[in-house]
N, C-alpha and C positions, 0 to 999 in steps of 0.2 A: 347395378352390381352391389351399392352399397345396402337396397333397401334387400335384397336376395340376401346376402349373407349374415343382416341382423334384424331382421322380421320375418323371416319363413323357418318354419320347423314341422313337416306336416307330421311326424309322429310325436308332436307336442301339442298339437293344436286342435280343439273340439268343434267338429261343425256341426251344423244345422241346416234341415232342408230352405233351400229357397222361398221366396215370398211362393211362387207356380208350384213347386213343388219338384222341378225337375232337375236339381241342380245342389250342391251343398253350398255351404258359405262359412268363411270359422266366422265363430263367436266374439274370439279377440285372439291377434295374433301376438305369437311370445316374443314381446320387443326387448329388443337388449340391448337401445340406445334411448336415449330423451327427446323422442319426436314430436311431441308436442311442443317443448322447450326450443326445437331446432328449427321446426316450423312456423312457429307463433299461429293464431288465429284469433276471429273474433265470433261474438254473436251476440242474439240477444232471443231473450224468451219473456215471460209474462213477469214480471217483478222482479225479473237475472240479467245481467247481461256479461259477459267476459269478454276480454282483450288482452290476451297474448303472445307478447310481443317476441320475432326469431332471434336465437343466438348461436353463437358460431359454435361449429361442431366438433371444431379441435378443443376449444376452449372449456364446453360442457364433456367434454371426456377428461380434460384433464382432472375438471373439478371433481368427477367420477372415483378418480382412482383416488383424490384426498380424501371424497368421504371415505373409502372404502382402509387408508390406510391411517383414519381419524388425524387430520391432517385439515388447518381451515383453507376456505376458500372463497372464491368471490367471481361470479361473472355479470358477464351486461350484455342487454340483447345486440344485436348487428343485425343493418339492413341491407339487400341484396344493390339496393337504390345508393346505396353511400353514406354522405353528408357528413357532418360535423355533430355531435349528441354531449350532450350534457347530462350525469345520472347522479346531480348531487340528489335531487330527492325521487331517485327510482325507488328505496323502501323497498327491497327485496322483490321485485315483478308487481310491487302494490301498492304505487305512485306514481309520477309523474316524469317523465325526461323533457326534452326538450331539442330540438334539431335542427340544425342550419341545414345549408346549402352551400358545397362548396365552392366559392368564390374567386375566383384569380384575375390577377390585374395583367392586360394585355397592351402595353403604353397607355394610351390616355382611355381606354378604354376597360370594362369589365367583361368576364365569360363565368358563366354558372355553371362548371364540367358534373357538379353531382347534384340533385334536387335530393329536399323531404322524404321520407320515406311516407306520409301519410297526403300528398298530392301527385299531380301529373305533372309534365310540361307546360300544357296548354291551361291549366288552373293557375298556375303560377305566374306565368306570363299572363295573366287574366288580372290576376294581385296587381301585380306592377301597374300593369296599365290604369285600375282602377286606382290605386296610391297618387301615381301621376296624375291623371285629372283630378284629384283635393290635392295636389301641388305641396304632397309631402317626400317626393323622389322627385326630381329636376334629373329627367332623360330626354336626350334628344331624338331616338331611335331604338327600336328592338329588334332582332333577328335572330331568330329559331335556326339554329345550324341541326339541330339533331338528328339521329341515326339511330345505330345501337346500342349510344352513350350520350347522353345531355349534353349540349352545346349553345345557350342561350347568350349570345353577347349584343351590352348595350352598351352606347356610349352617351357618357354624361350631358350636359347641358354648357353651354362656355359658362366659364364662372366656378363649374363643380368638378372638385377634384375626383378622380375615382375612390380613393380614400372614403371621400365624404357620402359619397354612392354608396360604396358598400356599409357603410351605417346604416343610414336613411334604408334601402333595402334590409337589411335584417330586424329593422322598429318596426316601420310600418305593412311589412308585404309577407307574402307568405314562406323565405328565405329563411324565415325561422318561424317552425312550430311545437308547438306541446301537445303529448299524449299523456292523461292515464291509463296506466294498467289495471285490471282486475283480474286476480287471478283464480278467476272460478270452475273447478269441475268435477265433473262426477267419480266422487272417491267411494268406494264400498258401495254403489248405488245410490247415495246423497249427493246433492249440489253443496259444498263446501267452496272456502277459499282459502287457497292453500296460498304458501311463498315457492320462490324458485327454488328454494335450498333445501324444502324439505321436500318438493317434486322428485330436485334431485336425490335424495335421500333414497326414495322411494321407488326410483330407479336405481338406484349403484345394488340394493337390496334387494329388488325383484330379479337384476343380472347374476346376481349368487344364487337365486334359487332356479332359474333357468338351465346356472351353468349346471348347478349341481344333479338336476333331471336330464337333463343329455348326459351327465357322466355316466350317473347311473344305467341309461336306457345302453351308453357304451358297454359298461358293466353285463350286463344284464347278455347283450348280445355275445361277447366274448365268452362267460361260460354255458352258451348252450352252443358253443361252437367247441370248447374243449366237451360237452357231455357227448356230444355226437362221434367227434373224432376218438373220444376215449370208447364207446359204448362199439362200433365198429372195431375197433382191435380187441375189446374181449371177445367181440363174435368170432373173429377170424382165429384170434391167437388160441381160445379154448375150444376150436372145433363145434362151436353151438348148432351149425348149421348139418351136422350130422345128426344129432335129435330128433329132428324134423321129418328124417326118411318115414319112419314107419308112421307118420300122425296123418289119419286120414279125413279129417275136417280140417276145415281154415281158422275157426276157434280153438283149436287144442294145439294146432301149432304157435300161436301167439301164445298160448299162455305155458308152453315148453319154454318160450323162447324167454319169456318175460321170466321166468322161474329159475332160470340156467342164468340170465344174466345177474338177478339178484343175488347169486351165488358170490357176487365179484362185485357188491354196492360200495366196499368199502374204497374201490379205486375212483368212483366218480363224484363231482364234488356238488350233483344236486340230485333231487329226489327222483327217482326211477318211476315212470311211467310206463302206461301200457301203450301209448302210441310213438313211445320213441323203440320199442322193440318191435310194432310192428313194421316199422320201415326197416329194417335190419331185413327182415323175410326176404324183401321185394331187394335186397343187393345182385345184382350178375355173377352168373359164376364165374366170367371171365374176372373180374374185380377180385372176387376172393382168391381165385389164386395165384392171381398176379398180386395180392397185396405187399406194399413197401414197407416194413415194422421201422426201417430204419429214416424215413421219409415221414412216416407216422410221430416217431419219436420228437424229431425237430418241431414238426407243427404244434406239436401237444408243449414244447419249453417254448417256444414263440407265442403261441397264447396266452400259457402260465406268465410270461414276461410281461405281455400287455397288460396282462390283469391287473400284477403286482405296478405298473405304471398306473391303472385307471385309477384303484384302488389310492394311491399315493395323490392323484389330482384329486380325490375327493377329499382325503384330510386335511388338503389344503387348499381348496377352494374359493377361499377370497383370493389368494395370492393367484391361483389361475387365473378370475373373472377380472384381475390386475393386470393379466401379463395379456390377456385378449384385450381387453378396451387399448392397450398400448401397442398392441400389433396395430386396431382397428385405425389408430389413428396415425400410424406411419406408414399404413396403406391407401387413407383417404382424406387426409388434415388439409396435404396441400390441394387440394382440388378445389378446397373451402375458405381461403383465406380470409380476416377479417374485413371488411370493407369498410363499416361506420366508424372514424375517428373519435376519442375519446377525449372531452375535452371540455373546462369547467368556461361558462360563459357571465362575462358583466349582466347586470340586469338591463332592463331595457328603460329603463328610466335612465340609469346611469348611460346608456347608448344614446337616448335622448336629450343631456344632459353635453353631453363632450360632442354630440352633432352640431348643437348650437353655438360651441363655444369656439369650434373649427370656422361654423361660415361665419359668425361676427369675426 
């Protein structure tokens, strides 16, 4: 639902035939969220490689609306895995963080309920065990409880406290690791490396230009909906369709009809063509003289109304593409809460340092 209502627009969207040939594809679809920001990804090519890293979707919409209301702001990626993150030196998506594992002490015992976001289970539990035989974690046992939520509890060694455990575990094992980011991609057709904040930039400003093309294509549809319904009451209300008796081709009655309507351009509010008079010809006679003038009347100030509304969203258009990112996100924020805890950590020398001075 979420990805439907802010990435599909198909009368915005340009396709192109298929690799076969039998099928279209768009080119790029009009996004009017930071999915690349929300999804992170990585890669690598011949001398490139990027890594970016996902962040929360309430969070990157808020920032949204401060570009947009020049207003600072600040976010940090979140991972779907959990853990504990450190982003003194994230450097705007093009740095480093740093990420525990969350840790809880079960009496004498430890349980790992969140892991790294850049290992598994079974990698981790792989750490440890390797730490333990260089006889830098004093564990007695491991066991893997996991599900569809990390469950890893060990219990210490006699002698080690859990305390001292979850030190030793976050120096030596993979309980705590470090990412760079790179935030590299293809801007204008160049590989550039851009920061998050001008991504997002670059997004709160492509959603103003988005919003403001759907208003317009709204626009656009509302007065050919008043030229129609206006264009139908001068046929009926001026008797145009009596004209037409004595014309004995099919081209001489379009252009009676196109000639009589011109008579009356000054009540419609776009250019008068010859194929919106020829649809006038092909109306029922049952319709014309059943016609409603007073049923007519209301649709034509109910159009006029939307318009003077479309019209009113387009002069102000940020404020619109504001008050949507803030629907979006009290329709889909909580479904995404943040997961990865924020939070500045000792170094690991200094972890190394008070490990030692706990077991003397």
């Amino acid at each position: 639902p979420l990805a439907k209502e802010t990435l599909y627009n198909d009368k915005l969207t340009q396709y192109v035939e298929s690799y076969d040939g039998r099928c279209k594809e768009p080119v790029v679809l009009p996004c009017k969220v930071p999915v690349l920001l929300m999804q992170g990804t990585d890669g690598i090519a011949v001398g490139m490689a990027t890594t970016v890293f996902p962040h929360n979707l309430g969070e990157l919409i808020d920032a949204e609306i401060k570009i947009l209301e020049n207003k600072t702001f600040q976010v940090y990626p979140d991972f779907p895995q959990g853990g504990i993150m450190d982003v003194t030196d994230y450097n705007d998506g093009n740095g480093t963080i740093k990420i525990r594992a969350k840790i809880e002490q079960n009496g004498n015992k430890v349980v790992i309920t969140e892991i790294p976001a850049f290992t598994t289970t079974e990698l981790l539990i792989e750490s440890i065990e390797k730490a333990s035989k260089a006889n830098k974690v004093h564990i007695q046992n491991i066991n893997d409880y996991t599900s569809s939520e990390a469950c890893i509890e060990i219990t210490p060694q006699r002698g080690t406290s859990a305390e001292d455990l979850i030190k030793e575990l976050y120096v030596y094992t993979d309980c705590e690791m470090s990412n760079k980011g790179t935030l590299r991609v293809i801007c204008d057709g160049m590989p550039c490396v851009m920061s998050v904040s001008s991504v997002l930039r670059r997004n709160a400003f492509k959603l103003v230009e988005i919003t403001k093309k759907e208003l317009e294509l709204e626009l656009d549809a509302l007065e050919s909906l008043y030229h129609t319904k206006m264009l139908e009451r001068i046929f009926v209300e001026n008797k145009i369709y009596k004209h037409i008796e004595n014309c004995a081709q099919l081209d001489e009655i379009g252009r009676v009809v196109y000639n009589e309507c011109e008579k009356h351009k000054d009540k419609l509010r776009k250019p008068l063509l010859r194929q919106d008079t020829d649809s006038l010809v092909q109306m029922p006679v049952r319709s014309i003289s059943a016609y409603d003038f007073d049923k007519n009347s209301r649709e034509l100030e109910k159009v006029l109304a939307q318009i003077d509304e479309v019209q009113h969203k387009l002069e102000n258009v940020v404020q619109v593409s504001i008050e949507w990112l803030k629907s979006i996100r009290q329709k889909y924020a909580r479904q995404f809460p943040r997961h990865t805890m924020i939070q500045q950590f000792i170094s690991r020398s200094e972890e190394r340092r008070v490990g030692k001075e706990c077991r003397s």
